[in-house]
N, C-alpha and C positions, 0 to 999 in steps of 0.2 A: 342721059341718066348714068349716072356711075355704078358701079356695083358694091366699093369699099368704101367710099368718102362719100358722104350724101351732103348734097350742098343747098344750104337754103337761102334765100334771101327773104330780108324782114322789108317794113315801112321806111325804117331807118334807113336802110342803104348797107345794110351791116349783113354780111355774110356767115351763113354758121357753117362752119368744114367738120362734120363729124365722121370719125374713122372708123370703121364698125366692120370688121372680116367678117364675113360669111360662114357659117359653120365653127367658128372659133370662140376661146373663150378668152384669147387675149389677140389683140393687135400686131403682127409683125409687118414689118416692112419686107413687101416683097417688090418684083418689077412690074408688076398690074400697079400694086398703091403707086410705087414712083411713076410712071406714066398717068395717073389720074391726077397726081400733085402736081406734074407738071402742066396738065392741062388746065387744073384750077390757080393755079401762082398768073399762068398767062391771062385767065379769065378776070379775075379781081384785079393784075396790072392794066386790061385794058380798057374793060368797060368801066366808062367815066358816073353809073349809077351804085355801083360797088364804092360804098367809103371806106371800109376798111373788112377785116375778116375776124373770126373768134374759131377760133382749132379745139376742139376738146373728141372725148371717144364716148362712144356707143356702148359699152362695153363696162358693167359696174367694177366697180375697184382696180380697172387697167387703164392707161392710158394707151401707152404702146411698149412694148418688152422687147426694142430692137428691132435687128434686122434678121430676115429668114435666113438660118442659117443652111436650111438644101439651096438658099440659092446661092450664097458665097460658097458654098461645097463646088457647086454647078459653075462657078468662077474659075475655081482651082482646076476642074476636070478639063475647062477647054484652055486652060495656059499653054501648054504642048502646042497646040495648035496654031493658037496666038502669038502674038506682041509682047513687050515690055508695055508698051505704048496704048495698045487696045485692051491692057487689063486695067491702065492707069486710068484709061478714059470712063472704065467700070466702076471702079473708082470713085473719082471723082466728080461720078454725076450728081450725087446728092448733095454733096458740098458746093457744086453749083447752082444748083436748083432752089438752096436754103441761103444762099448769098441774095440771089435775085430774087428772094423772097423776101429778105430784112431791107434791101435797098430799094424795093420797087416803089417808095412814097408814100403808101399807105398803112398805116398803123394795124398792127397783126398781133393777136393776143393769142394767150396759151392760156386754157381755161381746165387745169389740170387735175381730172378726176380719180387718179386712182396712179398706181408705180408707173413712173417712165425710166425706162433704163435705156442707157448703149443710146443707139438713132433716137429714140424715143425721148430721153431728153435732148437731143440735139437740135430736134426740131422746136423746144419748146426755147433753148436756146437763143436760138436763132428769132425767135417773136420779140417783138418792142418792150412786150409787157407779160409778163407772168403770173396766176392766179392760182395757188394748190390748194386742192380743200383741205378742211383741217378735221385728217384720220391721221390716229399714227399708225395705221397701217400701210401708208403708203411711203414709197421708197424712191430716191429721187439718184442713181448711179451711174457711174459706168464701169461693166462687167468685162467688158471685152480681153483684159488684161488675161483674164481666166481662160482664155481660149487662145493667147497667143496673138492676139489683134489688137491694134488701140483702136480708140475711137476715131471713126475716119470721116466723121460726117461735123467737123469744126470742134470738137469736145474738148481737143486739146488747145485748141486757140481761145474757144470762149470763155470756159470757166476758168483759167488763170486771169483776164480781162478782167473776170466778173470778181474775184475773189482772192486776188494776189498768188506769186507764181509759189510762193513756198505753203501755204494752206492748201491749196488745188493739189498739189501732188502727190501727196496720200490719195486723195478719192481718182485719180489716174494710175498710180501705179499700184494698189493694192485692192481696188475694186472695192472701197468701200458706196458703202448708202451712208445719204444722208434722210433724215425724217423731217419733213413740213416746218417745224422751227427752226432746227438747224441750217434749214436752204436760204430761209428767211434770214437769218442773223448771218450769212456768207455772202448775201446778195444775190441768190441765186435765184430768189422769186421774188417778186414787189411783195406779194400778200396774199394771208391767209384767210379763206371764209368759207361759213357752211357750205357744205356740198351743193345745196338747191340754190344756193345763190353765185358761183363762181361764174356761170353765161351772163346772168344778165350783168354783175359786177363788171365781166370783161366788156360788154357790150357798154356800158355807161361809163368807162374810161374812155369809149373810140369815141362816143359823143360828146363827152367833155371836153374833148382837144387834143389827145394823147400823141405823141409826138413820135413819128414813124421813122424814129433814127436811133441806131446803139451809139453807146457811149464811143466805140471805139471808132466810130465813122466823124464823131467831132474831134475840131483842129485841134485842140489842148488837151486831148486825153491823153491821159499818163495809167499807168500798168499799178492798181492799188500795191503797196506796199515795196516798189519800186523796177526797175526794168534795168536792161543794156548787159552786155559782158564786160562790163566797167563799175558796176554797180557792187558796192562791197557786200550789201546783205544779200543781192543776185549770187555774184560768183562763191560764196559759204552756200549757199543754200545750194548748187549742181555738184561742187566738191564733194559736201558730203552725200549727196542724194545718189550719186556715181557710185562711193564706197557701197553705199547702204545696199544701190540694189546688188552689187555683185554679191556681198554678203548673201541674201536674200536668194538668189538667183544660182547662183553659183557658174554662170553663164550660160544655162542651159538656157535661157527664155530671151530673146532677142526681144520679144513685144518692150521690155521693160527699158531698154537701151533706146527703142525707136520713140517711145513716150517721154522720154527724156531730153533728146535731141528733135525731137517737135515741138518740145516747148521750150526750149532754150534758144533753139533758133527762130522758131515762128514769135515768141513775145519782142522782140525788137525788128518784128517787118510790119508793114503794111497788112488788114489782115487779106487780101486779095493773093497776095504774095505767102503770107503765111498758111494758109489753104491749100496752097499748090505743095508746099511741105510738106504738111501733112500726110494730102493723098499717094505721094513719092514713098514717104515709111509706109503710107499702109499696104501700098503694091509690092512693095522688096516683103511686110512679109507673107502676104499672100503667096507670093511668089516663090515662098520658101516652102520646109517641110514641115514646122512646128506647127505651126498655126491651122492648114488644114488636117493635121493627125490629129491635135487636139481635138478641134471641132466635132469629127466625124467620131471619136470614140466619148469623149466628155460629154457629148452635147446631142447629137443626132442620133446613135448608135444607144447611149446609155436611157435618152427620152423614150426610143425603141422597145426596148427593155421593159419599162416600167409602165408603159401602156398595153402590155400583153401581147409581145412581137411573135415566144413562143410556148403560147396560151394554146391549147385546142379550141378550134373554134366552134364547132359542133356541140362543144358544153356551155350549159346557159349558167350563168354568175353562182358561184358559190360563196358568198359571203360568211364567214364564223362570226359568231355568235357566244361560243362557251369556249374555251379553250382549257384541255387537263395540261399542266404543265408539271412535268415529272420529272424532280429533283429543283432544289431550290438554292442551290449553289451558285458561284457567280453568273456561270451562262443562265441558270435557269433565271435566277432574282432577274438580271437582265431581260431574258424573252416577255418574263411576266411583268412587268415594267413598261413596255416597249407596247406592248398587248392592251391593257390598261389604258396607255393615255388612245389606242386609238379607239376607246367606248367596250372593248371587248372583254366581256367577264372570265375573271383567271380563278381556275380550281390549282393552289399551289400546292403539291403533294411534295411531303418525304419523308425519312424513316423516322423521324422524331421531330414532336411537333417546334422543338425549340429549335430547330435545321429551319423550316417552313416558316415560322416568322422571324429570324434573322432575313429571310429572302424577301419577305415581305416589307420588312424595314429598308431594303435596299432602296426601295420606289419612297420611302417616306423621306428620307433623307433627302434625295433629288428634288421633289415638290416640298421639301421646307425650304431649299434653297430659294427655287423658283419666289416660291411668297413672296420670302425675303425680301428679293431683289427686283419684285414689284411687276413680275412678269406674269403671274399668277394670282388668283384671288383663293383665300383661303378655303373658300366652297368647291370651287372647282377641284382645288388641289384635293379635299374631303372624299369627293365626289368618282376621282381616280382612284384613291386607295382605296375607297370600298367595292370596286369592282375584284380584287385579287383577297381571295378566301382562302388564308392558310390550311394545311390538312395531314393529317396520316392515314386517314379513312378513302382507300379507293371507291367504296361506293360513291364518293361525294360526285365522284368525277361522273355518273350517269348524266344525262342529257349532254354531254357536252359533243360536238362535232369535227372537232379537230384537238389531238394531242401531240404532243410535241415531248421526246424524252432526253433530257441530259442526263443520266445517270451514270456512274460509274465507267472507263471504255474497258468494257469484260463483255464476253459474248453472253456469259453465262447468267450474270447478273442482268442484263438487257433483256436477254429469252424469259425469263423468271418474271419480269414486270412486263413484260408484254402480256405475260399470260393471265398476271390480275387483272390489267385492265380491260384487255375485251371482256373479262368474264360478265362486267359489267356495263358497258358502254353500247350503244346502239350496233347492228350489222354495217350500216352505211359510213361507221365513224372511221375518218382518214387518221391513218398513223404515223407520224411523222419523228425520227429521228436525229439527235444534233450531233452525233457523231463527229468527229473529223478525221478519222483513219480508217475504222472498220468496215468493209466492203457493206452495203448495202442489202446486196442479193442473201450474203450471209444472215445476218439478222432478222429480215423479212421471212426467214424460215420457219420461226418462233409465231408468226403471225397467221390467223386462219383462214387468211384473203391475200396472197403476196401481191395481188393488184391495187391495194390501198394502203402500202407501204411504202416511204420514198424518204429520201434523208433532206432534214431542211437545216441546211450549216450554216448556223449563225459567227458573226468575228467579233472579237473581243477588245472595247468595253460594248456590249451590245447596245447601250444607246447612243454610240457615239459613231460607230463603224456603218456604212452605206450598204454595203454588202450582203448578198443571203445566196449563198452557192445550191442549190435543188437540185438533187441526185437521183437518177431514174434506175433502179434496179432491172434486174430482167426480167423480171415479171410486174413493174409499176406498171400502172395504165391508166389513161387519158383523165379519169377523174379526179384520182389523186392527183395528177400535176397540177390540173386545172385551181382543185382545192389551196396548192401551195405557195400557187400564183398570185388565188387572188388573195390571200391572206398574207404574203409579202408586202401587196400593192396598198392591203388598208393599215397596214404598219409604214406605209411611204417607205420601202426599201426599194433596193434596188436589187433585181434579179437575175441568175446565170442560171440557164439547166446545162446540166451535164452528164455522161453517163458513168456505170458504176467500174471503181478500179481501186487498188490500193494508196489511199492516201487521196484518192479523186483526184480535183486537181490544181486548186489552190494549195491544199496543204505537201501534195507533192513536187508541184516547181517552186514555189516558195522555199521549199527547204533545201534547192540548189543552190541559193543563194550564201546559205549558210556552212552545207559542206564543199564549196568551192573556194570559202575565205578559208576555210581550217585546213583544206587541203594545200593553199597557199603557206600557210604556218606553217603547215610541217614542212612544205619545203626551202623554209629558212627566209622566209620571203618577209618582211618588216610587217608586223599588226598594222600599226598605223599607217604605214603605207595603203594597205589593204581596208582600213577602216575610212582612212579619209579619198581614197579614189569611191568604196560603196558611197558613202556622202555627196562628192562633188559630181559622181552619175547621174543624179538626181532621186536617188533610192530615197523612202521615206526614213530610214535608219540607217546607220552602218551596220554591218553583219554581223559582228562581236557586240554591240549595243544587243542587239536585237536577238542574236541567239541567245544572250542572259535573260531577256525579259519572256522569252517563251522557257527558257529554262537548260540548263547542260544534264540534267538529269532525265528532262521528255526526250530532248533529241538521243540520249544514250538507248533507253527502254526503244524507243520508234528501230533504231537502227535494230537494236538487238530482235524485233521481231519480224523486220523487214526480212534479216538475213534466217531466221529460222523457216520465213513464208516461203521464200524464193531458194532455197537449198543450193544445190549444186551452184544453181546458177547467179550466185549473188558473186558481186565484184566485190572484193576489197579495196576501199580508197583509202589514201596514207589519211582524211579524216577520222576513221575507225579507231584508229590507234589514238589521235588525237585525242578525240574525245572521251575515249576509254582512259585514258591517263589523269585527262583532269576530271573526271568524276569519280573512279574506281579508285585511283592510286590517292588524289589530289583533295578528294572531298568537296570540290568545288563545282556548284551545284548550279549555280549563276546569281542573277539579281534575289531570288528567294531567301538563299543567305548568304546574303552578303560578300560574295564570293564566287566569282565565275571569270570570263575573260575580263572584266573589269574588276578593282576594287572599289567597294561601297565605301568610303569613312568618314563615321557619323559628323552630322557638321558642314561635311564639306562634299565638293564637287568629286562625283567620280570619275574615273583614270582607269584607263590600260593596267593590268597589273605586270606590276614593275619583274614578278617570276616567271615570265615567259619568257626572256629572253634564255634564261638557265635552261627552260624545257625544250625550250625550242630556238636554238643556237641558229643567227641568222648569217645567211652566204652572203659569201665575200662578195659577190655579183649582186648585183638587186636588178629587176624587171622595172621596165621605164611603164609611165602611171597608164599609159594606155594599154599598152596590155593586160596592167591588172583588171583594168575597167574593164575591160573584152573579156578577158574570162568570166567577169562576175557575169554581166548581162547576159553574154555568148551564152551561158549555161544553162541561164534558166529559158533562155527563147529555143534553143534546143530542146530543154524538156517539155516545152509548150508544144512545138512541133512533134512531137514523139505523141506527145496527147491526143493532138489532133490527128495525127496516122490512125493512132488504135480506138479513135472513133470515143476517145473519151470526150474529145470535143467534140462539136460537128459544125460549129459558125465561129468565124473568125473575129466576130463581135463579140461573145462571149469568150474568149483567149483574152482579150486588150479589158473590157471591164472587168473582169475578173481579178486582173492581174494588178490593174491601177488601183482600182476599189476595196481589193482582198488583201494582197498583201505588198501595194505600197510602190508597185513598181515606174518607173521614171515617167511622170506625167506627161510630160515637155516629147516625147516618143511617140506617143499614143498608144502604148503598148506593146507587148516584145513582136506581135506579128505585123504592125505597123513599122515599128524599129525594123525587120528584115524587110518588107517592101521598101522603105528608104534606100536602106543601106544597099540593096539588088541580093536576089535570091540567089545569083550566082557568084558574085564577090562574097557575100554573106557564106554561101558552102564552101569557097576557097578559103576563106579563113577559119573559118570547122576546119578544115582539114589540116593546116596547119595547127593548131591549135591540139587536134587529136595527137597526129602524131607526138609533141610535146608534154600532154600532159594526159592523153591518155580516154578511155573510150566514153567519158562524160560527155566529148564533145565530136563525139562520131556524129554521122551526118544521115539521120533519116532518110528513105528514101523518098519518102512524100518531100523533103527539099529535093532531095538531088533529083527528081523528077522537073520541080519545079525549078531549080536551076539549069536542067536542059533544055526547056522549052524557053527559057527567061518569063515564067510566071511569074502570076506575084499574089498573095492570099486573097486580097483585095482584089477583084476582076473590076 
């Protein structure tokens, strides 16, 4: 008796493999299902009353969603210890297992109920005959690319067989889905039928005759739409597919290079030969650093996150219900938007009611799109906007459970509406502030429970941004967080707590980013040099892009209060002067008008502005592109570390999603405290220190590293 694949046999002789995890609400491949696969592939090859098999899941609207990613993690942990040769074997066992599964003679259907992604289609792959129900909600991909891994389980060998090498290599290299018709018209399943009918439809193709061999095991198969590295429409199609993904890539993702040369070189072998390909790329890049940093912060770490990793557990579910949402400006339109589609009634308050339904139209605009473009039913879309009730009236906001304030960043204006609204609002009601610079502690002063005030920092455009930063004051406590958590979790965000500090600490290392290009400016050092190393880092912007879009006017006001909070002891950086010039002197404010380190001109593509070179006269010497790139990163994984000292952090998983999710930082890393376990905590402090010395004490060396560089720690135990 098995415990994840329940195997039955009928009258017929037809076996049914359903895959049904225990305690799960989708299917992964882990080394239990592969040891029961294996003992069922050898079961249905030997016994001679087994006619053939039908594979489908237990599991409504899943099939299977890959491979478990704690056990490729659990891969990666014992390499050190290991082989080249004994990871490859890790490897390669499923891609053996699903070979001796399509060739073992008897005809094997995939009866496919719900998404198969990654492994998940590879096994269905791998079956004679394919059946997908017809939901479009079901997703037929491989994801892998997104985590630094190709498909290692024949993905790259089948689907170009299946559907020519130049159409296959979008849904390989960019991770797309395909949906139930589209797989059909690619050849990537025989056919579509009602859901109740896809078992017994598979089971009346084994007994019709259906013929237990892939196309690629017959003597005349030819590779749809042509094959060889002689082939002219073959070689245009890796020429430019090479250019594209560098473009794309900018090299920082090997997955995309090793997906490439998988299937360039596996569509002209044998696919027994082709297979062993395969499993070769996907071991180099297991065996590298990309792919498990990804994993563990994208995948494992961020899943962590959003099922309540650091939830209080002692607190039972607090679900909202009403939400006051105070100020109706971008952030707020956004929150109350965000709120709405997930069923939750929004009180939209601000000083005038024609503020409050401007906010309101924000969410109407979005759902007329949606209609539009047929993702949405007109009712539905109804049915959301009437959840958010415009307002100037704080009474409105009574019964509501949780509030949330964007208003103005003034302490004194925040104190002021804090104190309407409890006037009116339940004792129990959590208070939640979207700040993103004002200490926490400070504003929860204004409040008459500083235990049920905590900052919940939303990123900007809020429906499009993953991120929600949850800031614990010194006197937050357990219910509040619990409240922030779980009203993240019914907005599907993703969550970081952290504790309270100036600027906390997205909006504090993020902004390292930006005064370490301007402090490269002022010392003569080329924009675009500086623009195009943040770029090809893997930063989600360049730093002059990006310092426009947040504005030269915020970052001026932020410093000028920084240096007033911090007195004595604030440094001056040659960025101060910079920025002070083009704002103060220069009127150049950034993307707002039309004028900042770039200029806007209407019409056309923006540029560098061509007057900086007059403000800022470049030396004769210029820094080779890795250094610039080390200072940009260098600086903000220093501030991160600095974070984490002063306990603004306290987990090294919240550092790396924070930083990826918040503000953009180099995916392809894992994060900057992933980035220093790579690179060694001690090489990493020797080059702080170099670094310091040169440019100064942005890039002094914490002693939580230099601790951890004497012992050769690493954040990650």
């Amino acid at each position: 008796m098995t415990n994840i694949i329940k195997f039955e046999l009928d009258k017929d002789g037809i076996a049914l493999l359903t895959i049904d995890l225990p305690g799960k609400s989708m299917n992964v491949i882990s080394t239990q299902m592969l040891d029961e696969f294996e003992n069922l592939i050898t079961k249905i090859t030997s016994d001679a009353a087994i006619k053939g098999a039908v594979i489908t899941s237990g599991k409504a609207g899943s099939f299977v969603a890959g491979a478990d990613l704690d056990m490729l993690l659990g891969w990666t942990s014992n390499i050190k210890e290991g082989t080249a040769s004994d990871v490859y074997d890790m490897a390669y066992r499923m891609n053996g297992l699903l070979r001796t599964m399509e060739t073992c003679g008897k005809p094997i259907v995939a009866a496919i109920n719900g998404l198969a992604l990654g492994g998940g289609l590879e096994i269905c792959l791998a079956c004679h005959y394919r059946i997908v129900a017809d939901s479009p909600k079901i997703n037929l991909g491989f994801p892998e690319v997104m985590i630094g891994l190709l498909p290692g389980a024949g993905g790259t060998q089948r689907l170009p067989r299946l559907m020519g090498v130049q159409p296959a290599l979008p849904y390989l290299l960019q991770g797309k889905n395909m949906k139930p018709n589209e797989a059909l018209a690619n050849n990537v399943v025989h056919e579509i039928a009602p859901l109740d009918d896809i078992v017994s439809k598979a089971k009346d193709w084994i007994i019709g005759g259906g013929k237990p061999i892939q196309p690629w095991d017959e003597k005349r198969f030819k590779v749809p739409g042509g094959q060889g590295a002689f082939n002219p429409n073959i070689a245009q199609t890796f020429m430019g597919a090479q250019a594209m993904v560098q473009k794309e890539t900018k090299g920082n993702y090997p997955a995309a290079v090793a997906i490439l040369s998988c299937v360039y070189e596996g569509h002209q072998l044998p696919m027994d030969t082709a297979l062993k390909i395969e499993s070769k790329y996907f071991t180099t890049l297991l065996m590298g650093t990309v792919a498990p940093n990804m994993i563990r912060t994208l995948f494992v770490n961020k899943q962590a996150a959003e099922k309540g990793a650091r939830r209080p557990k002692d607190v039972p579910p607090m679900k909202t219900r009403k939400l006051g949402m105070l100020g109706a400006g971008m952030m707020g339109a956004g929150i109350a938007h965000v709120s709405a589609m997930a069923g939750i009634e929004v009180i939209l308050l601000d000083r005038e009611m024609e503020f409050a339904e401007k906010g309101k139209s924000y969410s109407a605009g979005i759902l007329a799109k949606q209609v539009q473009r047929k993702k949405m039913s007109q009712e539905k879309a109804d049915g959301i906007l009437a959840l958010i009730k415009p307002t100037t009236d704080y009474s409105d906001l009574k019964g509501c459970d949780l509030i949330i304030e964007a208003v103005l960043e003034d302490v004194t204006v925040k104190a002021d509406v804090t104190k309407k609204v409890e006037a009116v609002v339940a004792k129990d009601c959590i208070y939640g502030s979207n700040t993103s610079t004002l200490p926490i502690t400070e504003l929860a002063k204004a409040s008459r429970d500083m235990s049920q005030f905590i900052g919940i920092h939303f990123f900007s455009p809020v429906d499009k941004m993953p991120l929600v930063e949850i800031i614990m004051g010194e006197k937050t406590g357990d219910l509040a967080l619990a409240k922030a958590l779980d009203y993240v979790a019914q907005i599907r965000k993703t969550p970081i707590v952290v504790n309270d500090s100036r600027g906390f600490y997205t909006s504090r290392c993020f902004s390292t980013y930006i005064i370490e290009a301007t402090n490269m400016l002022a010392e003569g050092i080329s924009p675009a040099l500086i623009e195009n190393c943040g770029i090809f880092s893997g930063m989600a912007v360049g730093p002059f892009a990006v310092a426009d879009e947040v504005s030269i006017e915020l970052s001026y006001h932020v410093g000028q209060a920084t240096k007033k909070a911090l007195g004595s002891s604030y440094i001056e950086q040659p960025s101060d002067a910079a920025v002070e010039k083009m704002y103060r002197e220069l009127g150049r404010k950034g993307k707002k008008n039309g004028k900042g380190w770039y200029d806007y001109p209407e019409g056309s593509t923006k540029h560098l502005w061509a007057g900086l070179a007059e403000y800022f006269p470049l030396a004769e010497n210029q820094p080779s592109k890795e250094e610039v790139t080390n200072r940009l990163l260098y600086r903000q994984a220093i501030e991160v570390i600095r974070c984490y000292e002063e306990n603004v952090l306290t987990a090294p998983e919240d550092a790396d999603i924070g930083a990826i999710f918040g503000w953009g930082f180099a995916p392809w890393t894992g994060g900057p405290l992933s980035m220093v376990d790579t690179i060694g905590t001690k090489k990493f402090a020797a080059e702080c220190d170099n670094l310091a010395q040169k440019y100064g004490v942005g890039f002094s060396v914490p002693k939580m590293l230099r601790d951890k560089a004497h012992k050769n720690e690493k954040f990650y135990c």
